[in-house]
N, C-alpha and C positions, 0 to 999 in steps of 0.2 A: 378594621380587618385584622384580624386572628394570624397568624402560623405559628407552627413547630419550627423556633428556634435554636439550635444546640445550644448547651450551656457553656460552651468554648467561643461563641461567639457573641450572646448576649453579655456574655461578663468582660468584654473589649468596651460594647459601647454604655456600659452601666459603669464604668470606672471613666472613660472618658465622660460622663452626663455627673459624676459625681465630683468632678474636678470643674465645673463650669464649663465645658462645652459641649455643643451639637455632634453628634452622630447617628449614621445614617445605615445599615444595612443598602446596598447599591450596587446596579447594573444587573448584570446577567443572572445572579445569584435569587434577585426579586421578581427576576421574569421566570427561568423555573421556578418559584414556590408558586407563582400564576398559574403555571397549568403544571400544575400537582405533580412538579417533578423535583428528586435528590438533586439538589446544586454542587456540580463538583469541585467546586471551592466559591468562597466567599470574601467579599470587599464590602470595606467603611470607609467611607466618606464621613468627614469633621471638617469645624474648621479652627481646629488644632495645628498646631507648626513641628515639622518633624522632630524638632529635639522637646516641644511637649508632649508628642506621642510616647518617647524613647523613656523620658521619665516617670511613667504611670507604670510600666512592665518591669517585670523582672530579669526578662531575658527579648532581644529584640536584635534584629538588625538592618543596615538602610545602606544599600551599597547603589544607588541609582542617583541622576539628578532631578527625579521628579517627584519627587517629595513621598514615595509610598517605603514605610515601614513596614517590614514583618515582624508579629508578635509571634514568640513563637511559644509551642503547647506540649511539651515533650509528656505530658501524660497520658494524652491519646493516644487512643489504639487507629482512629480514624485518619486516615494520609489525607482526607480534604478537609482536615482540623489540623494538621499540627501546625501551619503557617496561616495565620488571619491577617491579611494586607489590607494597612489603613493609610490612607492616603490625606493628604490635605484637600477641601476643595482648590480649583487649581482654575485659574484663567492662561489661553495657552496662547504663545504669538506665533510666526507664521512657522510654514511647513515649507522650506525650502527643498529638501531634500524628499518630500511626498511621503514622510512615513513617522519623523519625530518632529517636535515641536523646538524651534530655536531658544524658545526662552518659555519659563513657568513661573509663574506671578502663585503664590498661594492669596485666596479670596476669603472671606467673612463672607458669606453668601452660598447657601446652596444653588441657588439660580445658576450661577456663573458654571458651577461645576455638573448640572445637568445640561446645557446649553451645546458644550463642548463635544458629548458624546455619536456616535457614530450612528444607531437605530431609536427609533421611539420604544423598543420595546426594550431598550438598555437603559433606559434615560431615568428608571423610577429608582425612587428611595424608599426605605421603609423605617419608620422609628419604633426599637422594639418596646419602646414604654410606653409610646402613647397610641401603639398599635394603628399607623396611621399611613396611606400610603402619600408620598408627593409624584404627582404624574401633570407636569407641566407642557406636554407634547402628544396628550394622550395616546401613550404608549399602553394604558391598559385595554381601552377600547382596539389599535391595532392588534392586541396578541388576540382578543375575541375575536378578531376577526380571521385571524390569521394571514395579516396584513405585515412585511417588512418595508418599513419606511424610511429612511432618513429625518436627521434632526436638524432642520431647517433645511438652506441650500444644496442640494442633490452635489451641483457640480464642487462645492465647495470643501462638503466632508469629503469627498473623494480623493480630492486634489491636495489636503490636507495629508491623507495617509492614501497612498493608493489600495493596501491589504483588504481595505474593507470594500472592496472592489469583489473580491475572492468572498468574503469573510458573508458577504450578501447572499451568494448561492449555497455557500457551508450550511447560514441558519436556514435555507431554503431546503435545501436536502436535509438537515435533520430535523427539523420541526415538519415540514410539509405545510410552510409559508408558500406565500406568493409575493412576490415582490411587484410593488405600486407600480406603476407607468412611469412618473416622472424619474423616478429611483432606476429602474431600468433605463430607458432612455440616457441617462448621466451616464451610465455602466456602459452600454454599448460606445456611446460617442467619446469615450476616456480611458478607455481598457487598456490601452499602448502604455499608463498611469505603471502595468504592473511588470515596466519592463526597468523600472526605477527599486524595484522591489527584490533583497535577496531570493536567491532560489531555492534557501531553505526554509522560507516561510511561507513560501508559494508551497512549495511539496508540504507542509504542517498544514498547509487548509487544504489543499488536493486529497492529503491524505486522510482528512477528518470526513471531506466527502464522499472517498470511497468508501469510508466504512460506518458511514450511516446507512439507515434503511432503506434507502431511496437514493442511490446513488445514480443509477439509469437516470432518472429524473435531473439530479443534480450537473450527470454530462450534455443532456440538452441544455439546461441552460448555458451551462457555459460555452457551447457551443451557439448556439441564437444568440450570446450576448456579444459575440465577436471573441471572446478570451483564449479559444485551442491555441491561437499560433502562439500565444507567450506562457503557456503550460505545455504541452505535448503538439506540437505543430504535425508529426506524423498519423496523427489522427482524422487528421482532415482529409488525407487521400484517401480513406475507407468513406469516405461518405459520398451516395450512389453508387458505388462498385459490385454491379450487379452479380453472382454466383450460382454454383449451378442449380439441378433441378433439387437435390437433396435439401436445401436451403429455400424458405420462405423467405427472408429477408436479405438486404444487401448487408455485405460487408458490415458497416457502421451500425446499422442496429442491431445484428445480431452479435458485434461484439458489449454492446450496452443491453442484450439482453443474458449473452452468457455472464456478466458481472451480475446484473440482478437476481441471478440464478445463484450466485455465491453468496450475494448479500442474504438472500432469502433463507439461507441454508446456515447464514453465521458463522462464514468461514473466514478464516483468520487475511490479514491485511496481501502476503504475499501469495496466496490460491484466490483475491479477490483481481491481484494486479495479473496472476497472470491469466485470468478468465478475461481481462481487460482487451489484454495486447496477444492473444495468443496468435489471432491472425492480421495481425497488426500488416504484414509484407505480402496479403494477398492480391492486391493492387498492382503492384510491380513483378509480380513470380504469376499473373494469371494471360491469357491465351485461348484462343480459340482451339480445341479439339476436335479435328472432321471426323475422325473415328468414333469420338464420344455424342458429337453435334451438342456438346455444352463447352462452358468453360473448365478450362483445367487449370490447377493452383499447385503444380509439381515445385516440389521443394521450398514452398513458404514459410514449412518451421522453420530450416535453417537460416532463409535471409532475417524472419521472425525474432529467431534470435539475438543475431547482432542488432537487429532494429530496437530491438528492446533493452539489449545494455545499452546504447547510446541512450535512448530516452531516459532511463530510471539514472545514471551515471550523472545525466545531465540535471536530475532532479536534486542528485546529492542526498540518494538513498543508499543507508550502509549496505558493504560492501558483500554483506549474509546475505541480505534479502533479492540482491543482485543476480548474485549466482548462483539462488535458489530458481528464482524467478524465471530466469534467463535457460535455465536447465529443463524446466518444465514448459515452456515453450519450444525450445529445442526439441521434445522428445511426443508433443500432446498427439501427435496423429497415431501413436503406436497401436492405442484401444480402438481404432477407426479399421482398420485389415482384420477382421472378425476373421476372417474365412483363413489367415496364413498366422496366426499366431500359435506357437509350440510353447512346449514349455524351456525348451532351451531358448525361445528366443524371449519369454518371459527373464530366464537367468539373465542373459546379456543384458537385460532391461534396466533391471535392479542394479545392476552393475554401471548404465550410464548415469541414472536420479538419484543410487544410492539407499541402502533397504530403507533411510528413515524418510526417505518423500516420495516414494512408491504408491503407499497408498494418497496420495495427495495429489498425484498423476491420474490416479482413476478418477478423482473427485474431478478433477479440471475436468476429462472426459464428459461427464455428467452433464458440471455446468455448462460445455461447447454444444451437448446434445439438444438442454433445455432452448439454448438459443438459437437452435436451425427452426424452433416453432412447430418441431415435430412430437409427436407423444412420447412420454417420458421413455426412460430406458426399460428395454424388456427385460424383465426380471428374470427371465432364466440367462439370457446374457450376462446380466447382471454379477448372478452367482455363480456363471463359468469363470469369467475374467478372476472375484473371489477366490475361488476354488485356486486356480491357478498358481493368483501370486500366493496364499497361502502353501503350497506345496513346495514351487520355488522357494520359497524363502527357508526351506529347510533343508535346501541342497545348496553347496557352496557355491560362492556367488565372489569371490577373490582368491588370492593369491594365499593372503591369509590363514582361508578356510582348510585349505591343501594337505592331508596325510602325511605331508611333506615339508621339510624346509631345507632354507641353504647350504646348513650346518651339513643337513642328513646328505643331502647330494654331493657334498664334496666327500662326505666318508665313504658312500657305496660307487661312487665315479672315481674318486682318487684324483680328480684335480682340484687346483689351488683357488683362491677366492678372482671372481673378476666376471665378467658382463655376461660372460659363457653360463653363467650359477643363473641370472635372471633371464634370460632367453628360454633353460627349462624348465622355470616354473610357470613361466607365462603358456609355452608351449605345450605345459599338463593342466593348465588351467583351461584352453581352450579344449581339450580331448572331455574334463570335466564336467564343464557345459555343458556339450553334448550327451553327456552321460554320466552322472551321479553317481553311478553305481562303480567307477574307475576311481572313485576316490578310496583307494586303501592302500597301504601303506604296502604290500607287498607289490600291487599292480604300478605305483606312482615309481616305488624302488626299480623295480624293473623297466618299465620305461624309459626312464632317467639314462640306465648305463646302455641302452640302444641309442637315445637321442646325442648323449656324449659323445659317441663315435662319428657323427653327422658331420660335414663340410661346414665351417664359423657362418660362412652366409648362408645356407641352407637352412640351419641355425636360426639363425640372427630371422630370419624372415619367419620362420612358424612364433619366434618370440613373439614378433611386431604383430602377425596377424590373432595370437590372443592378446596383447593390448589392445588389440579396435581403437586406432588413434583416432579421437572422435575429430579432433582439430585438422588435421590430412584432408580426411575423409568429406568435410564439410567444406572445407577451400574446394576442391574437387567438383562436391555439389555446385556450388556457387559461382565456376566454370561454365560446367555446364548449362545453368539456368541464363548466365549474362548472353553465354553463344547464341542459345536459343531464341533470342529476343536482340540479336547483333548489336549491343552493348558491351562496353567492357566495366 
């Protein structure tokens, strides 16, 4: 059997084969060239000893205790060529710790070193001289089939590294595998496996999930396999949490249909997460409506939100994508009040998400629509909301934008620097808002030395209420909704 080789990688195992040893092209790297996919980086297997690999290159380095070398290729322009990781064949002993191996024996023996591995369809080798594949666990026959299997004992590779617990549904959502019965069955009865497991490599496979094609898919399973409570345990309350009549589905799936809606659409990892969780807190914030005779979900963004920094915080996801994420939940009902949005209330909008993820709140919108199971967005809606933030976003939208600054107001007011200077910009900023066309320099001036003359707390409160303290404002909300449900 044939493939396109790079020549960064053939000429690793053609200097190791010209030194007396075996090398193997291996793992994952063999399984995409199977189903005629780019491999995003590449492993050799030998049974060379690290400080023989180290001698053959010219530049190299080995900073682990498992015996894998990086050769390195500083002439490529390819980033899954410049590091070719060659490893010893390697016999492993036990897994105390459920994720590394206590000791590593290097072996003479490819056997030993395909044995070890975690699926059949990682377990092949390939020699690029004698164009030959080694599939000892017919791993080529499961990728035909689109079968994931384990390599020998289910419960055993598991219990080895718990990761490939997760690492199971990962290739299952990107490939659009099915995972065998007995493989499954391990997974379910051993899942607690992935409470032994950093939280940063749980969110590394969480997050390769989300952002494959088939991510919906990839949350049932983990969800059927028993896994939510030791990934995102608040996802479990969404599931049956029936909702009103606008909605086709409950809770749970139509938050796994507004994700697929984002996957479908190719949107970047944090417009995927907050399509995820946007009504993550409708479970807790919902109620019977006699006025409405359905259920009502009054102020779900805002618990939504804190429910969602807790979860992504708890995943040990940076701290950008946090308070991206978290902000866009906070705000996604905004495009949902068709009938009461202005375009000042567009400005204040832009003002909570921020002009650069404004349009990124309309997309969430989108994606929430696709998942109530209703027909897409009507296009002339569509192009109002457009229309909108485009106009907005050419009226000032800060403090910044203002006709105005500190400097200037203390020269046409005549007082000195101090908290009195911020109270009247925030206080012309909110006049602004309202009205665009207030932004000049003669109107802001003149303003200014009327607001000057104003009582400090009188002041002080027109400042506060153009900051719209979202933080106040939301404790407030959060009041109210605990009362509601005589909670605290």
């Amino acid at each position: 059997m044939t493939f396109s080789i790079p020549t960064e990688v053939s000429y690793v195992t053609e200097q190791l084969e010209k030194d007396g040893f075996e090398a193997f092209v291996v793992g994952g790297c063999v399984r995409d060239l199977l189903l005629n996919k780019t491999p995003k980086d590449w492993d050799i297997t030998t049974n060379a000893k690290p400080d023989e690999i180290i001698a053959l290159f010219p530049k190299t380095f080995y900073e682990n205790t498992f015996g894998t070398v990086g050769v390195v290729n500083e002439e490529t322009t390819d980033p899954t060529l410049t590091v070719i990781e060659v490893t010893p064949y390697r016999i492993e002993g036990e897994y105390s710790d459920n994720r590394h191996p206590d000791t590593v024996i290097f072996s003479q023996k490819i056997e030993d070193d395909l044995k070890r591995r975690d699926f059949t369809m990682n377990s092949l080798a390939y020699s690029t001289s004698k164009k030959e594949i080694i599939d000892l666990f017919g791993g080529q026959n499961d990728i035909e089939n689109k079968i994931i299997r384990t390599v020998g004992d289910s419960v055993s590779r598991f219990k080895e590294d718990g990761l490939r617990i997760l690492r199971a549904v990962r290739f299952s959502a990107e490939l659009g595998f099915e995972i065998e019965a007995n493989t499954e069955k391990a997974i379910f009865e051993n899942a607690e496996l992935l409470k032994n497991i950093s939280m940063e490599r749980v969110r590394d496979e969480f997050t390769k999930i989300i952002m494959s094609d088939r991510p919906m898919d990839g949350l049932l399973a983990i969800k059927k396999l028993g896994l939510l409570p030791y990934i995102v345990p608040e996802l479990e309350k969404t599931v049956g949490v029936e909702q009103n009549r606008a909605h086709s589905y409950h809770v749970w799936e139509h938050l796994l249909r507004s994700l697929q809606g984002a996957a479908d659409k190719k949107y970047p990892l944090d417009l995927r997460l907050a399509a995820l969780f946007h009504d993550i807190s409708k479970p807790e914030s919902r109620r019977w409506g006699k006025e409405q005779d359905t259920w009502t979900f009054y102020g779900h963004e805002v618990l939504g939100a804190r429910t969602t920094k807790k979860i992504l915080t708890n995943l040990k996801y940076p701290t950008k994508i946090i308070e991206k994420v978290t902000n866009m939940v906070r705000w996604h009902m905004f495009f949902s009040d068709t009938e009461q949005i202005t375009l000042s209330a567009v400005r204040r909008m832009i003002v909570n998400v921020g002009r650069e993820n404004i349009w990124d709140l309309m997309n969430l919108r989108i994606c929430d629509r696709i998942g109530t199971g209703r027909p897409k967005e009507d296009p002339y809606r569509l192009r109002k909301y457009h229309a909108m933030i485009e106009e907005a976003l050419r009226d000032p939208i800060s403090v910044g934008m203002l006709k105005i600054d500190g400097k200037k107001i203390m020269e046409v007011t005549e007082i000195t620097p101090g908290p009195k200077i911020g109270y009247i910009l925030h206080a012309l900023l909110e006049e602004v808002l309202e009205d665009p066309k207030k932004n000049t320099a003669e109107y802001l001036e003149n303003k200014a030395k009327i607001l000057v003359n104003l009582p400090i707390k009188e002041l002080e409160a027109l400042g506060e209420k153009g900051k719209m303290s979202k933080e106040e404002a939301d404790e407030e909300e959060i009041k109210k909704i605990r009362s509601s449900h005589h909670v605290k």
